[in-house]
C-alpha positions in Angstrom: -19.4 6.0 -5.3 -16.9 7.7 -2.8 -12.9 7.1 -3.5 -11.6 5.4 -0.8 -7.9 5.6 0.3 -6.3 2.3 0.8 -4.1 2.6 3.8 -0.8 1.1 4.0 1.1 0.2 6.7 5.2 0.0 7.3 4.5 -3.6 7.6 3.0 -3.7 3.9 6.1 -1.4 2.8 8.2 -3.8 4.6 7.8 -7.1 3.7 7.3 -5.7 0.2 10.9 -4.3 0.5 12.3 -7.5 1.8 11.0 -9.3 -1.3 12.9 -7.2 -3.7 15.8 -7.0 -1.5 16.0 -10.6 -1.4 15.5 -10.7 -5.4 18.4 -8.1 -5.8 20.6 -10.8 -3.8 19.4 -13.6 -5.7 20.0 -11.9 -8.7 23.7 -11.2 -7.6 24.3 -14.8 -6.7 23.9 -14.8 -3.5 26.7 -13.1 -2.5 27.0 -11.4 1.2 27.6 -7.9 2.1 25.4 -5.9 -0.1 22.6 -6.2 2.5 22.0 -2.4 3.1 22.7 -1.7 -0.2 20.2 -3.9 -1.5 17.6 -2.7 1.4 17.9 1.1 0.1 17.1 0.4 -3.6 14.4 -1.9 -2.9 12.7 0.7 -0.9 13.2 3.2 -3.9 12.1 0.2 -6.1 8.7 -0.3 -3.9 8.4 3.8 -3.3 8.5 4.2 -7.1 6.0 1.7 -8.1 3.7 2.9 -5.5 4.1 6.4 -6.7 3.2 5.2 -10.4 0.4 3.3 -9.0 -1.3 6.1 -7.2 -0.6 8.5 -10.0 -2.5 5.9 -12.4 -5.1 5.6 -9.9 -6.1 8.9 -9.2 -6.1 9.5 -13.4 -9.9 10.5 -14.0 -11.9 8.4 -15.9 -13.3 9.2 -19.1 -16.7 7.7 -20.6 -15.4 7.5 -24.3 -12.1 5.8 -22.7 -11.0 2.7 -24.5 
């Protein structure tokens, strides 16, 4: 069986962002004026768990795996 990539689009990256920005807010009480901050480490946030999820991914598979 071929290895397909799965393609995202900015609208997956995006509304994935906007849920972790919107946690980062929630998280500091709701409080106003962080917006771009927050914006700029979610999308580090969702870059780095996409970047850990490909890497895993892409890991060769071993029969005598557990």
């Amino acid at each position: 069986m071929k290895d397909e990539a799965i393609v995202q689009t900015p609208e997956d990256y995006t509304a994935e962002i906007a849920q972790v920005a919107y946690s980062y807010w929630e998280s500091r009480g709701r409080e106003d004026g962080h917006d771009v901050e927050d914006w700029l480490l979610a999308e580090q946030e969702v870059i780095r768990r996409r970047s850990v999820q490909s890497a895993t991914e892409r890991r060769p598979r071993h029969a005598n795996a557990a």
